[in-house]
N, C-alpha and C positions, 0 to 999 in steps of 0.2 A: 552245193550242199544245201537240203530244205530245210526249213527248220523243225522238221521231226528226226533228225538226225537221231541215232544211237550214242553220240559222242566218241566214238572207236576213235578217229583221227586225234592225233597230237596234236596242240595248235602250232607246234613247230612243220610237222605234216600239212595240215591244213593251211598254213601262209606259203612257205615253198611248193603249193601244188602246181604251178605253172613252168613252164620251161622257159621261157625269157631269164625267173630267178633262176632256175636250177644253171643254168648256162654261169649266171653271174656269181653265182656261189662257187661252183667249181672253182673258176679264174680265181677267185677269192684267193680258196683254199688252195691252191697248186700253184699261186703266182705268174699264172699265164693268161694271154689273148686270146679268143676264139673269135672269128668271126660271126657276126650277128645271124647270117642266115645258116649255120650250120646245124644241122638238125637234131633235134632231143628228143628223146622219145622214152617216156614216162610208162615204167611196167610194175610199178609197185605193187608186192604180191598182200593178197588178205589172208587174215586168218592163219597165219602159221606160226610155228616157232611156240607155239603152244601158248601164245600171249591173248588179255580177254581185250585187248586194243591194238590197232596201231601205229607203232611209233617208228618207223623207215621209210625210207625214197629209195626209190630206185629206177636209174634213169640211164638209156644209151646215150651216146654219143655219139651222131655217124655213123651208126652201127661198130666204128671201132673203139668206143671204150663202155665199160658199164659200170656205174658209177653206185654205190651203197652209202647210204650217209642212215646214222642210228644218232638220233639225238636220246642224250643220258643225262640225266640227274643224279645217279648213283652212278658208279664205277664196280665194273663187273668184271672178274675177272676170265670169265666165258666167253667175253665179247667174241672172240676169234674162234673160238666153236662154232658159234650161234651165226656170224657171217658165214662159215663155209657151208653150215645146212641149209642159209637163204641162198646163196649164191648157186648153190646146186638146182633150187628150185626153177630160180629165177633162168637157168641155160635149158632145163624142162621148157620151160614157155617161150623161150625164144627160138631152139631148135624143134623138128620136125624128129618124133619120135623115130621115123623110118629109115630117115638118113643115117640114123648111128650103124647101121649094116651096109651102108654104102662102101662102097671100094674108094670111093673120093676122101681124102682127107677134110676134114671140117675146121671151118675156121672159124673161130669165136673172138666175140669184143673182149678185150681185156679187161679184168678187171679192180678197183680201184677201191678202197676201204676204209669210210672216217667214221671216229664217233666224236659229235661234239658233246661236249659237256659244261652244263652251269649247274652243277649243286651246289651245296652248301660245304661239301667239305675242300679240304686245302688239297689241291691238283695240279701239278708243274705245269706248265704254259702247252707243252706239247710231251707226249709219252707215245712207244709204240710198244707194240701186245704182238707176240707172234705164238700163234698156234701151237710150233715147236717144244713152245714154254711148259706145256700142259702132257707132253708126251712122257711115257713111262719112262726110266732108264733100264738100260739094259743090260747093267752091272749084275743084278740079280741071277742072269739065267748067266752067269760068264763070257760074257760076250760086250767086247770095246763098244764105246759110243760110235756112233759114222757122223764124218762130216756132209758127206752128202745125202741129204734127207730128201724122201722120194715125195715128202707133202709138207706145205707152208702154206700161211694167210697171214701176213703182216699188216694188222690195223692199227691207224693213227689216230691216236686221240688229242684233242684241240681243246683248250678251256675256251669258250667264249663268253666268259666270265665277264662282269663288267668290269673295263679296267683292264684285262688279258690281252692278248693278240692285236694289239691296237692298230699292226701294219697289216693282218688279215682282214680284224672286224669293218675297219676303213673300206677295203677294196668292194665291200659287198654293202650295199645302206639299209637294205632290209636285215641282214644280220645283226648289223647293230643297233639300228630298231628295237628287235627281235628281244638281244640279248641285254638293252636298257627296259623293257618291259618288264624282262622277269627278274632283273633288279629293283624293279620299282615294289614287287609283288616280294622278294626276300625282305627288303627293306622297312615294309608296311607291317611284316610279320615279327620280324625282331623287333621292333615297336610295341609288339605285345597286342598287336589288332588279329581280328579272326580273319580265318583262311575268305572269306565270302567278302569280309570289306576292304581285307586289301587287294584281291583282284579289281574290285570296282573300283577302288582308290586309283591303280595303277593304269585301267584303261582311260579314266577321266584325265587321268597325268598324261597320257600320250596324248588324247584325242585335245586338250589345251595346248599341249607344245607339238603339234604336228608331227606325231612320232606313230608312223602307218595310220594315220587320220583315215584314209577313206575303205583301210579293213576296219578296223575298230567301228568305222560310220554303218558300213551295210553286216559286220558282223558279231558285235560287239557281244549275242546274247548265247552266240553258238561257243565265243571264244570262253564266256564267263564257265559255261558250263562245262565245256573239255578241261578246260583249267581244274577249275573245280576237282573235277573227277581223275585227273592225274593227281594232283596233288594230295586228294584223300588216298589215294591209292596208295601214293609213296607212304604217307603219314601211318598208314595204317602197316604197310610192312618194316617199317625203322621199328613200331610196338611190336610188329611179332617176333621180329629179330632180337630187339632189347629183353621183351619178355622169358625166350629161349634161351639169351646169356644167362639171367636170373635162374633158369631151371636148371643150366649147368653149375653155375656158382654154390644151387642150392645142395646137388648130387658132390660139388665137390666137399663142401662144408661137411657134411654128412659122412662124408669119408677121411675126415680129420686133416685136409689140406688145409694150409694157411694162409692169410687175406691176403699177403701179398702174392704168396705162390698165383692164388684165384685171381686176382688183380692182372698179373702176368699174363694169365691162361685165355682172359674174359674180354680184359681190357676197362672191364666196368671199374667206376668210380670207390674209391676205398667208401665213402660214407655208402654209398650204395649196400657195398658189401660187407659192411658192418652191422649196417639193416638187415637185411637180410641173417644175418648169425643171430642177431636178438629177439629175430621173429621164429627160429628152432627152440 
């Protein structure tokens, strides 16, 4: 990457671009061996899923596994939507449009579903999300649930939180690198320092204790600015999400609900919403 980059890459994208880690991360996350020469092949797609960056890997195995990892800061409960529309894409580019009319049955790399996450909010050590979750019920049209469902994506999500998973983050040293950096960068922040000096605080804190010393050394300006640029991003949709409880709270107020009822509804803080009633 030059250093006119656009900043699209996540820097969690941007360090795992290589296959030796993605190999080592796997083993990480799945608690298994691979051998060194087994082959990885990196097809991470651009541009989709309707997002203005990218933040996924996506990688074979052998050709028989393919591997999705969504690194998250926020927990989303779409996660398993949003992989099963990558994953479609991502069997477009590996298969040959023409063969789908073949008489031959086709065989595809299996595939495999993580989101790790270090946000800021409180996230049990491991959770899975299945697609299933999100489907209609079918009680409405009079007709039983089935147990056998004709479509599933089961993703795992991992905190690698600093301090989480300490028998995953161990197995992997760039992971835990990785997930002590952006501790350092939380850390700096709840200090009450701005977004700009506590990344630089945080890369100077690795690059003295030898924590990805020689990314931080040839990348340290690319990282500042991807950083940067996620982290406004997030920052900037928590205000538009916080702002839009307030527009509900405001329409509830308005409609003679009560703070706790709105409280309930919003989740927002009662002096919030008390604010808010004395500004009507």
């Amino acid at each position: 990457m030059g250093a006119n980059t656009k900043y699209k890459d996540s820097v969690f994208t941007f360090l795992f671009n290589d296959p030796d880690l993605l190999r080592e991360l796997y083993c990480a996350l799945e608690g298994v061996t691979l051998p060194s020469d087994v082959k990885i092949n990196i097809n991470t797609l651009e541009n989709v899923l309707f997002m203005d960056r990218l933040n996924d890997i996506s990688f074979e195995i052998g050709d028989k596994l393919v591997i999705l990892v969504e690194h998250q800061s926020t927990i989303n409960p779409n996660m398993a939507l949003r992989l099963l529309l990558y994953i479609s894409r991502v069997y477009e580019k590996i298969i040959e449009r023409k063969k789908l009319y073949s008489t031959k049955k086709i065989t595809l790399p299996k595939p495999e579903f993580f989101v790790l996450y270090n946000g800021l909010e409180p996230y049990p050590d491991t959770e899975v999300i299945k697609l299933s979750e999100s489907f209609e019920s079918l009680k409405s049209l009079g007709l039983t649930e089935r147990d056998n469902l004709s479509l599933e994506l089961v993703v795992k999500v991992i905190n690698i939180n600093h301090g989480r998973n300490l028998e995953i983050i161990r197995r992997c040293r760039t992971l835990e690198s990785y997930s002590t950096f952006v501790w350092k960068v939380q850390e700096n922040r709840k200090a009450g320092k701005d977004l700009e000096g506590s990344i630089k605080e945080a890369i100077e804190y690795c690059l003295k204790h030898d924590i990805l010393k020689g990314f931080f050394e040839e990348h340290s300006t690319e990282v500042f600015n991807m950083l940067l640029t996620e982290w406004d991003t997030e920052e900037a949709k928590q205000v538009w999400f916080e702002e839009g409880l307030e527009t509900a709270a405001r329409n509830a107020l308005a409609k003679g609900y009560t703070p706790d009822v709105i409280r309930e509804i919003t989740g927002l803080e009662m002096e919030t919403i008390m604010k808010l009633a004395s500004k009507d």
